[in-house]
C-alpha positions as CSV (number, residue, x, y, z in Angstrom):
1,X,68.5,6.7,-9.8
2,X,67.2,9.4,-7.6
3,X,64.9,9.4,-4.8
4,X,61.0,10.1,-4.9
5,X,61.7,13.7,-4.0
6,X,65.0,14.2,-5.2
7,X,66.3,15.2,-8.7
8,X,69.8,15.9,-9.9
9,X,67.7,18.6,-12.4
10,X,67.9,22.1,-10.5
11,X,64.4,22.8,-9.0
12,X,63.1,26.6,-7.6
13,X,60.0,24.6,-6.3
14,X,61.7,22.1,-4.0
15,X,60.9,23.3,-0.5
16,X,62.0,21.2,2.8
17,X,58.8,20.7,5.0
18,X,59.4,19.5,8.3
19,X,58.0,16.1,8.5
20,X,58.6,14.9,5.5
21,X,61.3,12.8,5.7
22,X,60.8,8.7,5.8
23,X,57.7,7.8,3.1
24,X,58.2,9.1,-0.1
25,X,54.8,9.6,-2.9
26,X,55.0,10.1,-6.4
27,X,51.5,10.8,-8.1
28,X,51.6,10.4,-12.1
29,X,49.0,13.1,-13.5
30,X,48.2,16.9,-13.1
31,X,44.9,16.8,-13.7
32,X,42.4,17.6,-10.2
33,X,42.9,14.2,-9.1
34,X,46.4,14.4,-9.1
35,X,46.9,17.5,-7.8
36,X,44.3,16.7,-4.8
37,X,45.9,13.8,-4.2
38,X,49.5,15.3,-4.2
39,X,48.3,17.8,-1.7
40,X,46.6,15.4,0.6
41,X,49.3,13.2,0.7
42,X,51.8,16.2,1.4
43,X,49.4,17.4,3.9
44,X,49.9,14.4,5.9
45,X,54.2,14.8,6.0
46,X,54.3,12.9,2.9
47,X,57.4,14.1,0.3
48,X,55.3,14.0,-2.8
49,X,56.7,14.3,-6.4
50,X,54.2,15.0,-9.1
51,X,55.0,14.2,-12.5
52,X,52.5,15.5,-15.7
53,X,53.4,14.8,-19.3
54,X,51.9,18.4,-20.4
55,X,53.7,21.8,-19.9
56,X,51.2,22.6,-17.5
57,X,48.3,21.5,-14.8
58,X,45.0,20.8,-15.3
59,X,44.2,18.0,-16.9
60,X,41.0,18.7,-19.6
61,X,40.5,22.1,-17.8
62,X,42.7,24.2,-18.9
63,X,43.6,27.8,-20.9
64,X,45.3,28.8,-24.1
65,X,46.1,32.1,-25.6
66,X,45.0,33.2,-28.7
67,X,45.8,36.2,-29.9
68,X,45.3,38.6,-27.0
69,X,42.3,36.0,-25.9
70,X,42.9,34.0,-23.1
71,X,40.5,30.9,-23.8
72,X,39.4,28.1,-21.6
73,X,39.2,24.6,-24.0
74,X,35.5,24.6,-22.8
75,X,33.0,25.9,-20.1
76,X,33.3,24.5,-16.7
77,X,30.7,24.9,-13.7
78,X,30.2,23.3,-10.8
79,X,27.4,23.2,-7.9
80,X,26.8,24.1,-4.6
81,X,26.4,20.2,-3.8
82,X,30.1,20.1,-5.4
83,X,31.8,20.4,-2.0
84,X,34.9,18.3,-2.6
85,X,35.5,20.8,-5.7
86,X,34.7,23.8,-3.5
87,X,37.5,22.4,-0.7
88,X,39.8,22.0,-3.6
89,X,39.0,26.0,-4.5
90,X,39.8,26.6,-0.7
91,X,42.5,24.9,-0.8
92,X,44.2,26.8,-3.5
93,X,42.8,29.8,-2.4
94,X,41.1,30.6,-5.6
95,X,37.1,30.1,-4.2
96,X,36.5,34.3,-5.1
97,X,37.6,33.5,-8.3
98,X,35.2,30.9,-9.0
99,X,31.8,32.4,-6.6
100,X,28.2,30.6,-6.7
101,X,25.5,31.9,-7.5
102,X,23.2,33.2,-4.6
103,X,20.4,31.4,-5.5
104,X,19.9,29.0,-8.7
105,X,18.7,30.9,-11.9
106,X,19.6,29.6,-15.1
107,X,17.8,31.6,-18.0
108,X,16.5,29.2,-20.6
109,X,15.4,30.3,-24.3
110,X,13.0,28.6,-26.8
111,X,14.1,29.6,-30.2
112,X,10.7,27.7,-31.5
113,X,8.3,30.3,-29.6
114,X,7.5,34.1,-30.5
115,X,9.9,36.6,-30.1
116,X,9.2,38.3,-26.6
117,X,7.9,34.6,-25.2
118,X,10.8,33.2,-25.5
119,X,12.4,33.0,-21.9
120,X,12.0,30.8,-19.4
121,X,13.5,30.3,-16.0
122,X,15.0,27.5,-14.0
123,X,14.8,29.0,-9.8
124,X,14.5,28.2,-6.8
125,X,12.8,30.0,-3.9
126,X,14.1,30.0,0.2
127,X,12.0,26.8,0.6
128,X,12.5,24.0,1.9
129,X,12.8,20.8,-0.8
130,X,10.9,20.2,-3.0
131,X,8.9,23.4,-2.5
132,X,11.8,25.0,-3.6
133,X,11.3,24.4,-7.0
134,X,7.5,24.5,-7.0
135,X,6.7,27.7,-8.1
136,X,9.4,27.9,-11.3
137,X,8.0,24.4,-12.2
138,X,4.6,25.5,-12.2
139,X,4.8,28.7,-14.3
140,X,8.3,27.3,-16.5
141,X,7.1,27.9,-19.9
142,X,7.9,25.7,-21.6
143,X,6.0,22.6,-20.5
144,X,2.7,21.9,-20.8
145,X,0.2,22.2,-17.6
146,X,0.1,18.3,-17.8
147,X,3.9,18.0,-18.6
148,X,4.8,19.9,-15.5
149,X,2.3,17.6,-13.0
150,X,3.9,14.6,-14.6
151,X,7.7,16.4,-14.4
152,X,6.8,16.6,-10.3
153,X,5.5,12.8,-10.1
154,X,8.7,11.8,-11.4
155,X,10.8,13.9,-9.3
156,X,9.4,12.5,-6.3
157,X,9.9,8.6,-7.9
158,X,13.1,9.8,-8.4
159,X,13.8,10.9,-4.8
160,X,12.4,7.2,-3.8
161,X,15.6,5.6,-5.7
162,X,18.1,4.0,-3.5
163,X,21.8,5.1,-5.1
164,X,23.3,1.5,-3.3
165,X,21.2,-0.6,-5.6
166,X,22.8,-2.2,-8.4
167,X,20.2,-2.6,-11.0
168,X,20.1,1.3,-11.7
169,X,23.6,1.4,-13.2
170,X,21.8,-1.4,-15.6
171,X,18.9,0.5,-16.5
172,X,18.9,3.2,-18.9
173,X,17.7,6.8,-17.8
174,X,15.9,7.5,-21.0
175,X,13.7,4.6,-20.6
176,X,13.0,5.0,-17.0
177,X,11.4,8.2,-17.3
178,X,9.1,7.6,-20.7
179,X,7.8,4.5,-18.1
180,X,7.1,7.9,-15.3
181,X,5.8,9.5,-17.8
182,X,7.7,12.1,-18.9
183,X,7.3,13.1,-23.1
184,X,9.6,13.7,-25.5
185,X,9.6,17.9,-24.4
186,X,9.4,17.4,-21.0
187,X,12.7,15.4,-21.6
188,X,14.5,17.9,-23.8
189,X,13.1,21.4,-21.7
190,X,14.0,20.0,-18.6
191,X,15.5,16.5,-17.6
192,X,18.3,16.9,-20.7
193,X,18.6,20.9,-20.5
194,X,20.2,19.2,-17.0
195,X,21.1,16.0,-17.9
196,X,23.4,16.4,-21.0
197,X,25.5,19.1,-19.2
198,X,26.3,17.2,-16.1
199,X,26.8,13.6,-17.6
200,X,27.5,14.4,-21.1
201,X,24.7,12.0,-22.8
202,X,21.4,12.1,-23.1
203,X,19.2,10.5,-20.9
204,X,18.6,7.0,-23.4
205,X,22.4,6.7,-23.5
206,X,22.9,7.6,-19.4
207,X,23.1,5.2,-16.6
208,X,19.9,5.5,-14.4
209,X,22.0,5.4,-11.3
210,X,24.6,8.2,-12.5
211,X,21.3,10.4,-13.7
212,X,19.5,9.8,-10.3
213,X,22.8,10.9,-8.4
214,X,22.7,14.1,-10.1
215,X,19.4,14.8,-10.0
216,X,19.2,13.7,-6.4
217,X,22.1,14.9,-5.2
218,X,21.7,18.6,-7.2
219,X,18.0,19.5,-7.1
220,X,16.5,17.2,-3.9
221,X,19.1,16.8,-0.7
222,X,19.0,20.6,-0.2
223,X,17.6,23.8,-1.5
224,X,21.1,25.4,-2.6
225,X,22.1,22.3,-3.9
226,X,22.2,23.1,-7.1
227,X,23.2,27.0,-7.0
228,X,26.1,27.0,-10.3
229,X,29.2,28.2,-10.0
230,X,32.2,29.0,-12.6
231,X,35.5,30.3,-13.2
232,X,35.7,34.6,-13.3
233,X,39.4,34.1,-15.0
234,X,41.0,31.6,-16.7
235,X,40.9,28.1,-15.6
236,X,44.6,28.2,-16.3
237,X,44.6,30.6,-13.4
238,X,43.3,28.2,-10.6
239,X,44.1,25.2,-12.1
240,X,47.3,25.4,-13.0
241,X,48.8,28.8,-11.3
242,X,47.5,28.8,-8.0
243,X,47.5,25.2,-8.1
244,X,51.4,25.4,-8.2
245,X,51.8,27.8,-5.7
246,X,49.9,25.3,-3.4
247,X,51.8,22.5,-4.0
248,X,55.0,24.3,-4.0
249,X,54.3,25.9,-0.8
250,X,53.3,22.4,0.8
251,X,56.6,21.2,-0.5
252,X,55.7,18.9,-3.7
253,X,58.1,19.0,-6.3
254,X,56.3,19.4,-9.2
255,X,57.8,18.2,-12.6
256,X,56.3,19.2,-15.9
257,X,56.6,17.5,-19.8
258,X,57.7,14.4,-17.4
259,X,56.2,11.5,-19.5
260,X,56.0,8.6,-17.1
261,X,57.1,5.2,-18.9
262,X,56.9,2.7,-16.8
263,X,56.1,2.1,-13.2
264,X,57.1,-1.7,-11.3
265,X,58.0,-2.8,-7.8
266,X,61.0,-4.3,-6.9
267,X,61.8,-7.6,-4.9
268,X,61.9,-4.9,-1.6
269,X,58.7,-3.4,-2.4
270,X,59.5,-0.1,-3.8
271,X,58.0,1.5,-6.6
272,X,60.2,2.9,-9.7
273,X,58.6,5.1,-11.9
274,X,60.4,5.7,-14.8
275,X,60.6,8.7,-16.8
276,X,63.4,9.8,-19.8
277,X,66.6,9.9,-18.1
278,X,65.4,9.3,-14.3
279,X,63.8,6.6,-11.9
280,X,62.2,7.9,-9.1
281,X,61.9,5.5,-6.3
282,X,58.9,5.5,-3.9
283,X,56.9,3.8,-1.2
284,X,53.3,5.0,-2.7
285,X,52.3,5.6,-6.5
286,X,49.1,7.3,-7.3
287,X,48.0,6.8,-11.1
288,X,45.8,9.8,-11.7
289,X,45.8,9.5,-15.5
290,X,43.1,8.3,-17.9
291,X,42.0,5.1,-18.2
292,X,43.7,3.7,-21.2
293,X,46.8,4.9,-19.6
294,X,46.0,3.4,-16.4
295,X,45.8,0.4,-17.9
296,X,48.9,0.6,-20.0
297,X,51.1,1.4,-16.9
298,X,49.2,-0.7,-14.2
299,X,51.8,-3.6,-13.4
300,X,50.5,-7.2,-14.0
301,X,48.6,-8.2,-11.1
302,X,47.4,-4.9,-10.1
303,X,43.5,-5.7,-11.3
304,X,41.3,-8.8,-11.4
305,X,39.8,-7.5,-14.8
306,X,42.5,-4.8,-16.2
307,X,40.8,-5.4,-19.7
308,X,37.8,-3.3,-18.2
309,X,39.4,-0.2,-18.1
310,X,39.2,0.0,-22.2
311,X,35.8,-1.2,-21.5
312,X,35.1,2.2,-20.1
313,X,33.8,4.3,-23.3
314,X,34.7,8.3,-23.5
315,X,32.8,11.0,-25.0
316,X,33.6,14.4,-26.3
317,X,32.5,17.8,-25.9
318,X,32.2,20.7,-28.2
319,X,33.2,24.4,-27.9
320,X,32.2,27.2,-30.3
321,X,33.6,30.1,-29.7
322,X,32.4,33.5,-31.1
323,X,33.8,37.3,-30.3
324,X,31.9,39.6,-31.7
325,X,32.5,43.5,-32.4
326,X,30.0,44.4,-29.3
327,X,27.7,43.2,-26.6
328,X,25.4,40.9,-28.1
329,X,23.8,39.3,-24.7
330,X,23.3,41.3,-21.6
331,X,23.4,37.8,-18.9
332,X,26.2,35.7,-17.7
333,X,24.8,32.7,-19.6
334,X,21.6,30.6,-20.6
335,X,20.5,27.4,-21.8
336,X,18.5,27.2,-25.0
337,X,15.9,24.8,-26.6
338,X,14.7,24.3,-30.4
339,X,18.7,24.5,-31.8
340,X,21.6,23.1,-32.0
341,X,22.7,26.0,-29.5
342,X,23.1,24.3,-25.7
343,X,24.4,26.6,-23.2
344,X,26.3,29.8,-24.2
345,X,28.4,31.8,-21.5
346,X,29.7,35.2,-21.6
347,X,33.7,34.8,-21.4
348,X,34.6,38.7,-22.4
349,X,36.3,40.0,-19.2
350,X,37.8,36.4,-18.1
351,X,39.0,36.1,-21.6
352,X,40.9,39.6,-21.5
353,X,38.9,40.8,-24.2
354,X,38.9,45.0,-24.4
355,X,36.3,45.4,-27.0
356,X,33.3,43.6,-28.2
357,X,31.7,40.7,-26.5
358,X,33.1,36.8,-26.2
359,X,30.6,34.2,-26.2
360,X,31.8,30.4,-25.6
361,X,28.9,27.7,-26.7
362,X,29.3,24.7,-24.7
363,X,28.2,21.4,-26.6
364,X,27.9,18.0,-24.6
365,X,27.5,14.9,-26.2
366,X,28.7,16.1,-29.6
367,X,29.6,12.6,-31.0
368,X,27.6,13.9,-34.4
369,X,29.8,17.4,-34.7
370,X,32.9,16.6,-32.8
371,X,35.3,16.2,-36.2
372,X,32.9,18.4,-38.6
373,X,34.9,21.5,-40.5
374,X,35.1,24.9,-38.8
375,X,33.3,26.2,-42.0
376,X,30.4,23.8,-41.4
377,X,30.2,24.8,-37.4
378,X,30.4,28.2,-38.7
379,X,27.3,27.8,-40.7
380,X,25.2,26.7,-38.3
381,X,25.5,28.1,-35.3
382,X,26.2,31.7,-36.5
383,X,22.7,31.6,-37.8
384,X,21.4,30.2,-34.3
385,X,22.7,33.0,-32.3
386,X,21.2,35.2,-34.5
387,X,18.1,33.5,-34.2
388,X,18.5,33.8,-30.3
389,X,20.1,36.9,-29.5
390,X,18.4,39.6,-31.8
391,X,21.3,42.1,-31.3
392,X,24.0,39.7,-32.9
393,X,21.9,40.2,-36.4
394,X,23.8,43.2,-36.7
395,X,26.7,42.5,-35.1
396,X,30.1,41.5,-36.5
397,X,31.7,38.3,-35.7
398,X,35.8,39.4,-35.5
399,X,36.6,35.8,-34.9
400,X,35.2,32.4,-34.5
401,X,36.9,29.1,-33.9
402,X,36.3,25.7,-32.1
403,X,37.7,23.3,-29.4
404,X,37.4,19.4,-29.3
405,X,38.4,17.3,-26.7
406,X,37.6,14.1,-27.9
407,X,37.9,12.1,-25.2
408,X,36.2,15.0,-22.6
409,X,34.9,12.5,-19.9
410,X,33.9,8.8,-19.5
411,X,30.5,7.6,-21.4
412,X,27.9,7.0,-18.4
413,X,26.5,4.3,-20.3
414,X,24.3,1.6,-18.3
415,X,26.5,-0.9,-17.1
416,X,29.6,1.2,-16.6
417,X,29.1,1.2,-12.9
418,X,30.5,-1.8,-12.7
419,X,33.5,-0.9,-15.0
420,X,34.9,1.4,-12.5
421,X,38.0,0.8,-10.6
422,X,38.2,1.9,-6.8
423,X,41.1,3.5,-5.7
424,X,43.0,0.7,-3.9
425,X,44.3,-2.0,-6.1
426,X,45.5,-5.6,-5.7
427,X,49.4,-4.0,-5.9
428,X,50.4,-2.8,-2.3
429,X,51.0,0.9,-2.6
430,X,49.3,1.6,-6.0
431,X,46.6,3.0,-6.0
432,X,44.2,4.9,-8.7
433,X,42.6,8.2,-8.9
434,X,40.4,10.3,-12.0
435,X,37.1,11.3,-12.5
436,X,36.7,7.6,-14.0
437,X,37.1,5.7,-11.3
438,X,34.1,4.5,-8.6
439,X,33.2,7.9,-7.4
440,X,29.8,7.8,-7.6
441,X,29.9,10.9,-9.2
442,X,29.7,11.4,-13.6
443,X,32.5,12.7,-15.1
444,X,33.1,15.9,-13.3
445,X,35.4,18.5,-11.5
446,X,33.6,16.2,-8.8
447,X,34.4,13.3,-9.3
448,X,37.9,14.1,-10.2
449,X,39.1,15.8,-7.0
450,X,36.7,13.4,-4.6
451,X,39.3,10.8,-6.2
452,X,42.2,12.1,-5.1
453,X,41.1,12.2,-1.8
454,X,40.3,8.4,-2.1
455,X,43.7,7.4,-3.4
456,X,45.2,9.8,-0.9
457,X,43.2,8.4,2.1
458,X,43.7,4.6,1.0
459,X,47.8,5.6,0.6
460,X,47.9,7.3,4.3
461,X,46.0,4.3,5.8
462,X,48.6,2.3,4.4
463,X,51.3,4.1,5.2
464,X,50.3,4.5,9.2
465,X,50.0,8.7,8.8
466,X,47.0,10.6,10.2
467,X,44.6,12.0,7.7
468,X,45.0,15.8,7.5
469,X,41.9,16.7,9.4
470,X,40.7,19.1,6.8
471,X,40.6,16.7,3.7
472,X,37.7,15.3,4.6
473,X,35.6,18.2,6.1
474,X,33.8,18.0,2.7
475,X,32.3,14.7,3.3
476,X,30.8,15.9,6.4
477,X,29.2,19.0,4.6
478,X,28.3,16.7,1.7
């Protein structure tokens, strides 16, 4: 039996941190949340041991090599508005590896429209909100004159919404804007060219109150809010390298392939987590896993309604990926309308590639294509990009493959509002953390890393230690 920060395993990443000795952490998961919350609590003079069941960090934002590729398992952005994700990039020092945009332009295409009338664009202006937006509304493209007025009336009813009140977690968001509204275009061009990227459903299968927060929260609290941001290299760089060397230098021991088994208090209070061959012993346990495994290892006791974390649905994403023998699209990314196509990003130089061009198709709420046959992905959406980007007609593809996470985030359905867990539970010193739990936020970089901080701040409030004072200087900014 070995102490929360003690193993009998030789370590090169066990640093001694001066204040550390007396409360002992150990946070179960590498994802954001765990990794935020393993730094926050280390922060604080907390010896932290983290334990993920992968070879690596992450969580569902990671990298693989293939061949002399070095792939992402899907596209990742986050916005300006994201500023617990940003602190996290500061934290790890990896914020010029992942810059914003200066200002918010996102290309959008309309495969249905005459070649040379295709593009439209989504941008704001130095103005204050909702002028911001005014001007690309009124000349976007690909809305009707009458579509665009009505677009702006909702907006504004949307602004009106009070995020506290219960009943919008109830409603759906598809059916609140047909009753503002909006048509069956205005919703595809605009609110689920948004929507579907950010909550991973479209807006009859999304929670009112999760689609107002983004909305809201993104395109009007501030002008900038919703200025994208994304990964230069390999998420595997920030999320998992110089996410290591972070915790490592605030003196968390960090255990990979450590497949937590059990975790239970004894008769004194202290918490044994078990993994093969070892029991760590601690005073605070963070579970920053997914919600079925939450559930499996939460102790009896430790919710009211357990049963309502398999309540909580998931939903997958989709990634084609396509390298083909040159440069087949001349801007970082764009969304597209009329296909199948979503939103396609150019990963050539973060990928490593040396030749050609590397174009990653992200596809949200892909319940229908999630298990189809590479052949039959293949067929489709080679054609699409050829439809979109004339200079692929006469391009080679060199390789083409896919990535399915099947369970990519929680399903913001109406009514899972009030599914979600907050982080404290009724078992003193367990707490919970993941882009699942009540955040506020949809399934998101987000969310994750605003919930370590919550498990983080609820542990160090129990525990009697000070908050680092530059945790929460996100909130303030937020």
């Amino acid at each position: 039996m070995t102490d929360g920060t003690r193993s009998d395993r030789p370590s090169a990443d066990r640093h001694t941190v001066p204040g550390h000795a007396g409360r002992a952490a150990v946070v179960v998961g590498g994802g954001l949340a765990g990794i935020t919350a393993a730094l926050a609590l280390a922060d604080a003079g907390v010896r932290v041991t983290l334990l993920e069941g992968r070879p690596r960090l992450g969580g569902l934002a990671f990298s693989f090599r293939r061949g002399e590729l070095t792939v992402d398992n899907g596209q990742h952005v986050y916005l300006r508005c994201c500023t617990a994700y940003r602190w996290f990039l500061d934290r790890i020092e990896g914020a010029a590896l992942a810059p914003l945009q200066d200002r918010l332009d996102v290309p959008v295409l309309d495969v249905t429209r005459p070649e040379g009338r295709r593009l439209g664009r989504l941008r704001r202006d130095a103005l204050p909100v909702p002028l911001h937006l005014g001007r690309s509304l009124a000349t976007y493209p690909h809305l009707s004159l009458a579509e665009r007025a009505a677009v702006g009336r909702a907006a504004l009813a949307l602004k009106a919404l009070d995020l506290a009140d219960p009943a919008l977690d109830a409603t759906d968001f598809g059916g609140w804007l047909a009753a503002h509204g909006q048509s069956a275009r205005a919703v595809e061009a605009l609110w689920d060219l948004v929507g579907v990227a950010t909550l991973n459903a479209v807006a009859g299968d999304a929670s009112l109150g999760l689609a107002a927060m983004v909305f809201k929260t993104g395109l009007l609290s501030d002008p900038g809010a919703a200025d994208i941001g994304w990964a230069r290299v390999p998420l595997g760089e920030l999320h998992d390298r110089l996410a290591r060397r972070a915790l490592d230098s605030a003196g968390v021991r960090t255990e990979v392939r450590s497949r937590v088994t059990s975790v239970s208090i004894d008769e004194n209070g202290t918490w044994n987590v078990q993994v093969p061959g070892e029991t760590l012993r601690a005073d605070t346990v963070v579970l920053a896993v997914p919600q079925r495994e939450a559930h499996d290892l939460l102790p009896p006791g430790a919710l009211d309604a357990p049963e309502r974390l398999l309540a909580i649905g998931t939903a997958p994403i989709l990634n084609v990926h396509v390298v083909y023998d040159r440069k087949v699209l001349t801007r970082p990314f764009f969304a597209a309308l009329g296909t199948p196509v979503q939103w396609v990003f150019d990963r050539t130089e973060a990928s490593g590639l040396a030749k050609g061009q590397y174009l990653a198709l992200s596809q949200s709420a892909a319940r229908d294509e999630i298990d189809e046959p590479v052949a039959a992905l293949r067929e489709r959406y080679l054609p699409e990009l050829r439809r979109l980007l004339p200079r692929a007609r006469g391009a080679e593809v060199r390789d083409f493959f896919v990535t399915r996470e099947r369970t990519a985030t929680f399903a913001p359905t109406p009514g899972v509002g009030r599914l979600r867990p907050g982080a404290r539970t009724k078992a003193p010193g367990l707490y919970l953390a993941g882009a699942w739990t009540a955040t506020g936020w949809p399934a998101t970089m987000e969310s994750a890393v605003r919930s370590g901080v919550s498990a983080a701040d609820a542990a160090l409030s129990a525990l009697g230690r000070p908050r680092p004072s530059h945790l929460f200087a996100f909130e303030e900014a937020a």
